[in-house]
MOPAC internal coordinates of N, CA, C and O (Angstrom, degrees):
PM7 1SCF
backbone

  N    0.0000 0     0.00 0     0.00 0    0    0    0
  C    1.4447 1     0.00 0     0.00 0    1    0    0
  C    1.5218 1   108.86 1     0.00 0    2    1    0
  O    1.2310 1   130.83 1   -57.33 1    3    2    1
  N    0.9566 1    96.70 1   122.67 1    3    2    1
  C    1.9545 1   108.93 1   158.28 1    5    3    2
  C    1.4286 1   131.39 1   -26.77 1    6    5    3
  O    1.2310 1   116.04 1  -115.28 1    7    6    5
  N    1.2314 1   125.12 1    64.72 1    7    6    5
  C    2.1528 1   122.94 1  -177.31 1    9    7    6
  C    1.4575 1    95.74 1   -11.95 1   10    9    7
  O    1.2310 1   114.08 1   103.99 1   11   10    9
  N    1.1660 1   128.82 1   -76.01 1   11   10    9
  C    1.4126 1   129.05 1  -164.99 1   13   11   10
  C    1.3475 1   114.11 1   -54.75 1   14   13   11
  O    1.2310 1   113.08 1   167.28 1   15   14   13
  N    1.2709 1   130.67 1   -12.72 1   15   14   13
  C    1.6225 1   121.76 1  -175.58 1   17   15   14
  C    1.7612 1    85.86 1  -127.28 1   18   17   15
  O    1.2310 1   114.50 1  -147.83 1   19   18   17
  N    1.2744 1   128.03 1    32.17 1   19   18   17
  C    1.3908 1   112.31 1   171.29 1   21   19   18
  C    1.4933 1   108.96 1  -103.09 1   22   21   19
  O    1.2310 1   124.07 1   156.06 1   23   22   21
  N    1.7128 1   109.80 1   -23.94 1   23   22   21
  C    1.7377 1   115.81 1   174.81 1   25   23   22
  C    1.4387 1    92.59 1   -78.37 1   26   25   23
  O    1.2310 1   103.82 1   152.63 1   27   26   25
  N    1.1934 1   147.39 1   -27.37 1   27   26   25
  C    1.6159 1   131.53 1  -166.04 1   29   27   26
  C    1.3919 1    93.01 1   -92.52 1   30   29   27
  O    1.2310 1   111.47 1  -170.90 1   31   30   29
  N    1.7659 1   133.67 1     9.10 1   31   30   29
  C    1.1395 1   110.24 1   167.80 1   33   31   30
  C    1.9891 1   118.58 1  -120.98 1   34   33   31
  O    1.2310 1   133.53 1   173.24 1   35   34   33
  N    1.7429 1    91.45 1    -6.76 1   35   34   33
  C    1.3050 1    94.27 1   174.94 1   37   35   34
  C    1.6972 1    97.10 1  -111.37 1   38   37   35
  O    1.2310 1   114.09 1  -141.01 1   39   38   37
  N    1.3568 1   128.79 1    38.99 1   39   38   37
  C    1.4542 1   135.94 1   138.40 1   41   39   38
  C    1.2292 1   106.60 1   -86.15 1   42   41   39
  O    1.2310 1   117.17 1   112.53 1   43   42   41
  N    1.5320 1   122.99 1   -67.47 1   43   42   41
  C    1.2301 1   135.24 1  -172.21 1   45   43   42
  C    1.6253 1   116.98 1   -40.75 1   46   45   43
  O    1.2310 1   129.88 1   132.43 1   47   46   45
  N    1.3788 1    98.55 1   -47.57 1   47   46   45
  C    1.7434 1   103.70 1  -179.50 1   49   47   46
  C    1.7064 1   115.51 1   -71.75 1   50   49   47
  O    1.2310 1   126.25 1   145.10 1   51   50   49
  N    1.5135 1   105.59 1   -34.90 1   51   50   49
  C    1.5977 1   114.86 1   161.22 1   53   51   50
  C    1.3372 1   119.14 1   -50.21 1   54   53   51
  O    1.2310 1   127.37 1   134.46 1   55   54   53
  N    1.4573 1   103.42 1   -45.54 1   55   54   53
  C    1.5366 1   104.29 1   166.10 1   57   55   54
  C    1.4249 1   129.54 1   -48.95 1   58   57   55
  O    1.2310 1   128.76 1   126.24 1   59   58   57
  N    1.3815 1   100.73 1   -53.76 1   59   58   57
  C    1.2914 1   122.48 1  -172.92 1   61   59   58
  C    1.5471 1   101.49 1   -59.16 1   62   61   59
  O    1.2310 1   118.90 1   130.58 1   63   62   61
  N    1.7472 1   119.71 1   -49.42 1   63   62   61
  C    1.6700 1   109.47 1   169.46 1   65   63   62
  C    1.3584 1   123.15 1   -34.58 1   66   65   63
  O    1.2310 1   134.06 1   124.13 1   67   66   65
  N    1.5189 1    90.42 1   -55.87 1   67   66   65
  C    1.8362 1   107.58 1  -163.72 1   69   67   66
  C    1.5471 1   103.37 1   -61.71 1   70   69   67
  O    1.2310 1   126.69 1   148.74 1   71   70   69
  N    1.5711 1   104.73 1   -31.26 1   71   70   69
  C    1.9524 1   101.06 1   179.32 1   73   71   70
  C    1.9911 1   110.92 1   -71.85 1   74   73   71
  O    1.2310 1   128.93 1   127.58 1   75   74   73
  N    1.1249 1   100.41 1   -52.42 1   75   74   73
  C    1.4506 1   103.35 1   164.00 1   77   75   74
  C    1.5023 1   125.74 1   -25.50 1   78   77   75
  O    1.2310 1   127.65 1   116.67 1   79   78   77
  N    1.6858 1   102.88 1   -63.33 1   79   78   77
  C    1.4708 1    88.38 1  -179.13 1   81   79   78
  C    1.1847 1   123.87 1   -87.25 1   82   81   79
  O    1.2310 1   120.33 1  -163.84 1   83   82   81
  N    1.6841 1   116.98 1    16.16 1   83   82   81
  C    1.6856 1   108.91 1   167.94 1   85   83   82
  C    1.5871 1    96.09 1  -110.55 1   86   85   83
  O    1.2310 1   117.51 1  -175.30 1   87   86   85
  N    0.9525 1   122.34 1     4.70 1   87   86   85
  C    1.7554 1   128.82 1   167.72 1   89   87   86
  C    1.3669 1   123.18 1  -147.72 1   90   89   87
  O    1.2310 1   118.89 1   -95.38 1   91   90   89
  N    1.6316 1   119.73 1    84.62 1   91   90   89
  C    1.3668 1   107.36 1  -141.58 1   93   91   90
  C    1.9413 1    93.11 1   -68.07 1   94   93   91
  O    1.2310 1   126.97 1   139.17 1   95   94   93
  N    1.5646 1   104.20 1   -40.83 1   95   94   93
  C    1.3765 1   131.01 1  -175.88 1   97   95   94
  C    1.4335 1   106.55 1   -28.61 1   98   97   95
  O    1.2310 1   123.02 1    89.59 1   99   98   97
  N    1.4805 1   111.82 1   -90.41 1   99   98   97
  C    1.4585 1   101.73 1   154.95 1  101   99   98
  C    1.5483 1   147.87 1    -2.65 1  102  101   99
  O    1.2310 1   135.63 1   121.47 1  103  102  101
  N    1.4858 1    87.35 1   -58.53 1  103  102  101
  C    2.0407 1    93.05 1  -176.41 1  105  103  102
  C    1.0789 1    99.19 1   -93.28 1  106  105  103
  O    1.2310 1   101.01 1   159.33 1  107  106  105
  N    1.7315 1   152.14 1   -20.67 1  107  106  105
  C    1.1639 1   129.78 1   160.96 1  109  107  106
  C    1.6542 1   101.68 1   -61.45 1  110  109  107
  O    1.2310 1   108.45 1   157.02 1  111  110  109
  N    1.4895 1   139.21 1   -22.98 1  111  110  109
  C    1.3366 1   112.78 1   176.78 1  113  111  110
  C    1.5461 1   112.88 1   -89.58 1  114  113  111
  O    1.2310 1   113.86 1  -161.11 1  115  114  113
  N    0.9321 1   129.22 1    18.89 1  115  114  113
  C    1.2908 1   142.66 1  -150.13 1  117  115  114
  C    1.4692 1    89.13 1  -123.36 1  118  117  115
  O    1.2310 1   124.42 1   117.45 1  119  118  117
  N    1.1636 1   109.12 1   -62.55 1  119  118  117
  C    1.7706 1   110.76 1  -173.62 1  121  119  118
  C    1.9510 1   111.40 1   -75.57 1  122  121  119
  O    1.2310 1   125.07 1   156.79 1  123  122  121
  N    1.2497 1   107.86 1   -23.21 1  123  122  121
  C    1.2483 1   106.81 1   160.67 1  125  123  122
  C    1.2699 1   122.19 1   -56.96 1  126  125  123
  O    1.2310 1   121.40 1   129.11 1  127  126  125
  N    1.6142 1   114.94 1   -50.89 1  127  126  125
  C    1.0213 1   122.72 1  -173.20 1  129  127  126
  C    1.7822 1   128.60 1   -68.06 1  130  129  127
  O    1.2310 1   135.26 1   158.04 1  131  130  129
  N    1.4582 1    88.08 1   -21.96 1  131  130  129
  C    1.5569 1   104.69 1   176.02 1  133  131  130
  C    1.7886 1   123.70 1   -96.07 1  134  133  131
  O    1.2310 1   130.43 1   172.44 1  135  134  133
  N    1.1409 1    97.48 1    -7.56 1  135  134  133
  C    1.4318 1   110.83 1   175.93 1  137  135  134
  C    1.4946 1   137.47 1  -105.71 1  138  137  135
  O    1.2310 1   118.14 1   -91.64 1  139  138  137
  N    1.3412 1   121.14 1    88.36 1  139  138  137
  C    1.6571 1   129.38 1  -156.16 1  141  139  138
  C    1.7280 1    99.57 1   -69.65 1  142  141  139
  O    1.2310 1   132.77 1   -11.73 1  143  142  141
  N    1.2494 1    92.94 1   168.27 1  143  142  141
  C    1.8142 1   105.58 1  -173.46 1  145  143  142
  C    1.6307 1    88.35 1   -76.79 1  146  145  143
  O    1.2310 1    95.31 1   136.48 1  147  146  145
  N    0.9791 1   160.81 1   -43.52 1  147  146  145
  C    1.6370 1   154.81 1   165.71 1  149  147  146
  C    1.7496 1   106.62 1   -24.70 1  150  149  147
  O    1.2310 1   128.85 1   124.77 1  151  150  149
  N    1.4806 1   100.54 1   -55.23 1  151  150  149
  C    1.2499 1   113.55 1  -170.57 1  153  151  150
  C    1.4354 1   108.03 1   -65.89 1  154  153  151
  O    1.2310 1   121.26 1   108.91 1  155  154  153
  N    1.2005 1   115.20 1   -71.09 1  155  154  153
  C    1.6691 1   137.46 1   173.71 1  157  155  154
  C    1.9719 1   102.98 1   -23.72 1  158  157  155
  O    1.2310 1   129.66 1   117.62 1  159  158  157
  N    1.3593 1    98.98 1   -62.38 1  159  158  157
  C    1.6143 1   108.21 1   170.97 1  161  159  158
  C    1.6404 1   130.34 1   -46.12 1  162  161  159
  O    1.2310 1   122.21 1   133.95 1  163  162  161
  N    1.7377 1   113.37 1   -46.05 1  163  162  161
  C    1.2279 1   143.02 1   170.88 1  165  163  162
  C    1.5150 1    98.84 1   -50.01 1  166  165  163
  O    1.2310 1   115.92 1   115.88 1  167  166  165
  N    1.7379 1   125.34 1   -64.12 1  167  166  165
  C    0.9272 1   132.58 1  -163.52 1  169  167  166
  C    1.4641 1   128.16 1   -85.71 1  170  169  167
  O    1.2310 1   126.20 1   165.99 1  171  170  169
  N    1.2563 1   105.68 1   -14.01 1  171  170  169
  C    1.8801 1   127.93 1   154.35 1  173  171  170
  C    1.1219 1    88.22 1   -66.36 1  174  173  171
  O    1.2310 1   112.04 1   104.02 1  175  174  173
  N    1.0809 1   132.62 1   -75.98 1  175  174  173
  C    1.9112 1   124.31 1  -156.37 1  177  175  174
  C    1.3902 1   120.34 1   -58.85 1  178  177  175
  O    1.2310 1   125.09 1   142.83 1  179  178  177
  N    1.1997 1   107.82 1   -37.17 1  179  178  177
  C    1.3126 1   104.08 1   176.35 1  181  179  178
  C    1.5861 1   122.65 1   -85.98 1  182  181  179
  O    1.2310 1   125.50 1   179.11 1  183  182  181
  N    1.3132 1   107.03 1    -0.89 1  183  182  181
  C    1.4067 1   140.85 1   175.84 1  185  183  182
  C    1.6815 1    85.93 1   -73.54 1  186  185  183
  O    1.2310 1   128.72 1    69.78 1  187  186  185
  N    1.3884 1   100.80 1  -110.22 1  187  186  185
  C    1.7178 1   102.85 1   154.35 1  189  187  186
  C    1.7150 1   126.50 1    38.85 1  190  189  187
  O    1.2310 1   139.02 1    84.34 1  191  190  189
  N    1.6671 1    80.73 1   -95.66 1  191  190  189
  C    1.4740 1   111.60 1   171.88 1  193  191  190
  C    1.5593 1   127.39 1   -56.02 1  194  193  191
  O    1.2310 1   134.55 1   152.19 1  195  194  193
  N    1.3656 1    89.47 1   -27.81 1  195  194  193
  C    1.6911 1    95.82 1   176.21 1  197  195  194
  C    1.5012 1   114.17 1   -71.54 1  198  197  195
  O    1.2310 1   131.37 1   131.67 1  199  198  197
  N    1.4203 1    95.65 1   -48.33 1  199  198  197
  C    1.4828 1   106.50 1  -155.88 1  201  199  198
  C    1.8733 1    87.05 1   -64.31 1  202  201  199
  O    1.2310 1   121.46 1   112.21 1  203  202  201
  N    1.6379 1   114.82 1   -67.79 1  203  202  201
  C    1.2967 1   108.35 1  -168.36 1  205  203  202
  C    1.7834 1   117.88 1   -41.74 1  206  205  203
  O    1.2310 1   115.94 1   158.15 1  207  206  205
  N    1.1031 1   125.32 1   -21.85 1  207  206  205
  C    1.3953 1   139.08 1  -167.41 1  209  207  206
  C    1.7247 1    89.77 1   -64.86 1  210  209  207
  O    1.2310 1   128.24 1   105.61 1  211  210  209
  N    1.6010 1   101.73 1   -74.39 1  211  210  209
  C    1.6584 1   132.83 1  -171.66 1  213  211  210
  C    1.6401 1    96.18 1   -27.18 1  214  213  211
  O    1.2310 1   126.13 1   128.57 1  215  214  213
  N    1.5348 1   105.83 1   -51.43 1  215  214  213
  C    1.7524 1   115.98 1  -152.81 1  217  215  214
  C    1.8178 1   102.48 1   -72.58 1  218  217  215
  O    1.2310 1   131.25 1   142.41 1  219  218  217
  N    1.7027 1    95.89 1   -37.59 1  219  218  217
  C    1.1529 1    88.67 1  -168.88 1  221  219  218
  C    1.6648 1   107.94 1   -94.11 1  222  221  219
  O    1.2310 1   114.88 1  -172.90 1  223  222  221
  N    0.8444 1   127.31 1     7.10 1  223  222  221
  C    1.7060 1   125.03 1   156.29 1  225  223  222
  C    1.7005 1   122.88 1   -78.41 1  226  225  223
  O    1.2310 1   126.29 1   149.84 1  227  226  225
  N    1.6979 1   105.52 1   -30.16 1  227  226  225
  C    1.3657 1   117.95 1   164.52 1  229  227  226
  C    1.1927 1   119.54 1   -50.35 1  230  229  227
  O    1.2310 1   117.32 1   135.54 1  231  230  229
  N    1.6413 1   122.70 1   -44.46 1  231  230  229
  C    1.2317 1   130.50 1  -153.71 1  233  231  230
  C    1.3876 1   104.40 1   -95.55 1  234  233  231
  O    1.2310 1   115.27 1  -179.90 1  235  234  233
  N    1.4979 1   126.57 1     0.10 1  235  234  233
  C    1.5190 1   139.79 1   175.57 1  237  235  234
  C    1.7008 1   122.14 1   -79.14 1  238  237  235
  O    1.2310 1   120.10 1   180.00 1  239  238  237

């Protein structure tokens, strides 16, 4: 990704927070719309991965 188009994209997504919580309705279609099944998958796993990581440092 481009340095110069990486602040016009972590404004944009800030935006997109700040719109969410005065329309939650909206930004769940908003985030649907922006989020491919690649992505969705990536972020289960590392979801996943976190949690199993978390459990198994607890149990140490």
């Amino acid at each position: 990704m481009d340095r110069g188009r990486f602040g016009d994209v972590v404004v944009g997504a800030a935006g997109d927070v700040a719109g969410s919580v005065v329309d939650p309705k909206a930004g769940l279609g908003r985030l649907r719309a922006a989020v491919s099944a690649r992505t969705f998958v990536t972020l289960a796993a590392g979801v996943v991965l976190g949690y199993l990581a978390a459990r198994s440092m607890r149990r140490s």
